[in-house]
C-alpha positions, 0 to 999 in steps of 0.5 A, a space after each residue: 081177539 089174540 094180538 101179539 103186541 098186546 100180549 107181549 106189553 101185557 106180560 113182558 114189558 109194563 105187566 110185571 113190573 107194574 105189579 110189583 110196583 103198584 100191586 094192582 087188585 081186583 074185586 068182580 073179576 068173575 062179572 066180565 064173561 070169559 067169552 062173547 061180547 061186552 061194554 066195558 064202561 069205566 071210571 077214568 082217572 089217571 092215564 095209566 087206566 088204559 094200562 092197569 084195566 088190560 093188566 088186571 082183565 083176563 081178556 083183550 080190550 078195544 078201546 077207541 083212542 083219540 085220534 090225535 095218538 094217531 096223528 101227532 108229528 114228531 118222534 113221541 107223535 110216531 111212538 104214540 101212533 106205533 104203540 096204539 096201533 100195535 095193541 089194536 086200539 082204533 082211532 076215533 075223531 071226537 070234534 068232528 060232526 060225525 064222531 058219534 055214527 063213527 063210533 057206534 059203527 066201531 063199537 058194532 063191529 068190535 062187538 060183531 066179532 065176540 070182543 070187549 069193547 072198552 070206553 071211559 064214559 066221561 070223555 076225559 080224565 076227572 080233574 079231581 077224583 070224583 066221577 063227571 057227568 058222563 057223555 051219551 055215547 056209550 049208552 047210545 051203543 048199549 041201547 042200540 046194539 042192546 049189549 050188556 054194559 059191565 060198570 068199572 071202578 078204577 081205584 087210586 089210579 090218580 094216586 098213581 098216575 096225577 095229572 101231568 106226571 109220567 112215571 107211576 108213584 108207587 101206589 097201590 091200585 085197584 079195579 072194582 068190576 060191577 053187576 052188568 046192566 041189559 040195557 033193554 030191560 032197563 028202559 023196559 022195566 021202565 016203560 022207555 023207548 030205547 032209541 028216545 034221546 032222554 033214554 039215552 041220557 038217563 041210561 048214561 046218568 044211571 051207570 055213572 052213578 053205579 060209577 061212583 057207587 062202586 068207586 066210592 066217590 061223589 057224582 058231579 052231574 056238570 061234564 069233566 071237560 067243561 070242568 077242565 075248561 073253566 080251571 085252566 081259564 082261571 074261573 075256578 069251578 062251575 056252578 054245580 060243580 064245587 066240592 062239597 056241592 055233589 049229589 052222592 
């Protein structure tokens, strides 16, 4: 895929000065294929994920973006909805019923036509730096389609970017780039049915921890947003979740 914006963002306008400002670094590069189809599943830390992965990846990625970019009134609504669109970035609803078929039919598509399908398997941005219990979907595309998933580590992006801020510190950041997993020989080296639901959960388990491996981080088996929701309802972290309380 060759987008003129996304070129132009890239290289013009934020690449630069983003790598001058954060040094951004790469370990892995050579893992994501210089041509035909991947998922690429990465560690989410900070909103400027979607801004370092494309800088630091030689190729375009598809990432599906929520639908309130898309949607959201206003000057900074219609900003949000021109910049996202611009770059190729497809919406996804992710309350509506039918989320899960309306991105499995998007990612069939966008690897259908030889791209790299992007997707941050936590769902949201980890409230504190370690890597969250990942939601289903992306290993249900991996299984499904039996593309090759390729696990990304995104280094001191929160660092850079915090919760809540809007213009990057001056930190350094990095990507680590993991071995890629075929799906289907997983669950066949394991003796599982591919389309089983507990093959899906297990697969998605699976990558997050080479997710954390990668990052350096402990994994937190208790979902990010759940997380998320119980620290702004002032009831402090869920059982499981604690630091200090972690597998690794």
């Amino acid at each position: 895929m060759r987008n003129k914006w996304y070129w132009a963002f890239k290289h013009i306008f934020f690449g630069p000065a983003l790598r001058v400002w954060n040094r951004p670094w790469s370990e892995g590069m050579d893992r994501i294929p210089e041509s035909g189809s991947a998922i690429l599943a990465s560690s989410h830390q900070a909103v400027m994920d979607s801004f370092y992965f494309p800088l630091l990846c030689p190729r375009q990625i598809t990432f599906l973006a929520k639908s309130e970019y898309f949607t959201t009134p206003g000057f900074v609504g219609g900003l949000q909805k021109w910049f996202f669109s611009s770059v190729g970035q497809v919406p996804i609803d992710r309350v509506n019923k039918d989320a899960s078929d309306a991105m499995l039919a998007s990612a069939q598509r966008i690897i259908g036509r030889g791209d790299l399908f992007g997707i941050y398997p936590e769902g949201t941005r980890s409230p504190d730096g370690r890597i969250y219990k990942g939601r289903t979907g992306m290993a249900r595309i991996a299984l499904t389609t039996g593309e090759q998933v390729i696990p990304i580590a995104m280094i001191n992006t929160r660092k850079a970017n915090p919760i809540g801020s809007w213009i990057p510190r001056p930190v350094r950041v990095g990507m680590r780039v993991g071995e890629p997993i075929d799906p289907q020989a997983w669950a066949a080296e394991r003796n599982l049915d591919p389309q089983d639901h507990a093959t899906v959960r297990a697969f998605t388990d699976y990558v997050m921890k080479q997710l954390a491996e990668l990052a350096g981080k402990p994994y937190v088996d208790v979902y990010a947003s759940d997380v998320k929701a119980s620290l702004q309802a002032g009831h402090g972290y869920p059982e499981g979740a604690e630091p200090g309380s972690e597998a690794r």
